[in-house]
C-alpha positions in Angstrom: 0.0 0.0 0.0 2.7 2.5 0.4 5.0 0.9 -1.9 3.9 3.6 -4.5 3.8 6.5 -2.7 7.5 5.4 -1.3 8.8 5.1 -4.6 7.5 7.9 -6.2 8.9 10.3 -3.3 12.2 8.7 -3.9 12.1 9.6 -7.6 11.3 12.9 -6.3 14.4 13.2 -4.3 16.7 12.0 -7.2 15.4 14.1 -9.4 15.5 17.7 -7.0 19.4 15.9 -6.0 20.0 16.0 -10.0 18.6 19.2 -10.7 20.7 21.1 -7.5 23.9 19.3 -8.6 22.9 21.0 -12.3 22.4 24.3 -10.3 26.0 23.9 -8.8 28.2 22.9 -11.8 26.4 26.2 -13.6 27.6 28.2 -11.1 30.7 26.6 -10.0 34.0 28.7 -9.5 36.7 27.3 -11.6 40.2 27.7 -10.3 41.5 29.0 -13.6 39.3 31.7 -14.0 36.1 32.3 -16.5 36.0 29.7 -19.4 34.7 30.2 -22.9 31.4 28.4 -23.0 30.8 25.7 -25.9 28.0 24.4 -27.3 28.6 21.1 -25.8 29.0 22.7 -22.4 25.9 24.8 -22.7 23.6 21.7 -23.7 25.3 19.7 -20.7 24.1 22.8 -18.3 20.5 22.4 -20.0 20.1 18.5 -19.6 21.6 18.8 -15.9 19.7 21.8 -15.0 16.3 20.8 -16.9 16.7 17.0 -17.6 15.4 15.7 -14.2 11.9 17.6 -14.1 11.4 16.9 -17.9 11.9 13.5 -17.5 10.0 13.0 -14.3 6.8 14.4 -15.9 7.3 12.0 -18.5 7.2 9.4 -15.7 4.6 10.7 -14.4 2.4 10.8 -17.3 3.8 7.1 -18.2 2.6 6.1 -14.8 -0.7 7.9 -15.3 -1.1 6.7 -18.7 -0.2 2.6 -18.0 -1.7 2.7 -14.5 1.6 0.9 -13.3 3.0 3.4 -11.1 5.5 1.1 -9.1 7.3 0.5 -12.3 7.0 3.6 -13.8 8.8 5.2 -10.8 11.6 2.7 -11.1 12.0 3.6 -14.8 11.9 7.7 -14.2 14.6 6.6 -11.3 17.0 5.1 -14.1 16.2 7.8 -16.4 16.7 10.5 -13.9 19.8 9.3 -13.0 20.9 8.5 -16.8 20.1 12.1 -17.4 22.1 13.4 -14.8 25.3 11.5 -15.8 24.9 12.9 -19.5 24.8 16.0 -18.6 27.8 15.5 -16.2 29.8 13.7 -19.3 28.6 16.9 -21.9 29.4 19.1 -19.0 32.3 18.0 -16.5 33.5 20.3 -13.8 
């Protein structure tokens, strides 16, 4: 009975947990001063910063949709977490 509700809060806290870590490489200090920005930097900063939400509303209309919400959450888990390691490979520190 609260198997749902448990996983779908822990989705949650992945996905806020990915989207502050996207917050904190955007504004990061970096010991050598201001870098020029590339395009493959800027998209990283838009996955990491924007990936998580997008992707947990697609997990949460997949769960809507299907009706299976336990599995749904574990798949927006995986993708949450794929998206924030994309963005941290297009975007390293």
């Amino acid at each position: 009975m609260l198997t749902v509700p448990l996983a779908w809060t822990t989705v949650l806290a992945a996905a806020v947990a990915a989207a502050l870590f996207g917050q904190t490489a955007r504004t990061g200090i970096h010991p050598r001063g201001p870098r020029r920005t590339t395009l493959r930097t800027r998209v990283g900063l838009a996955v990491s910063m924007s990936g998580p939400w997008l992707v947990l509303l697609a997990g949460i209309g997949t769960g809507a949709a299907t009706g299976a919400w336990t599995a749904a959450a574990a798949g927006t888990f995986a993708a949450v977490v794929a998206v924030a390691l994309t963005g941290l490979a297009l975007a390293p520190r």
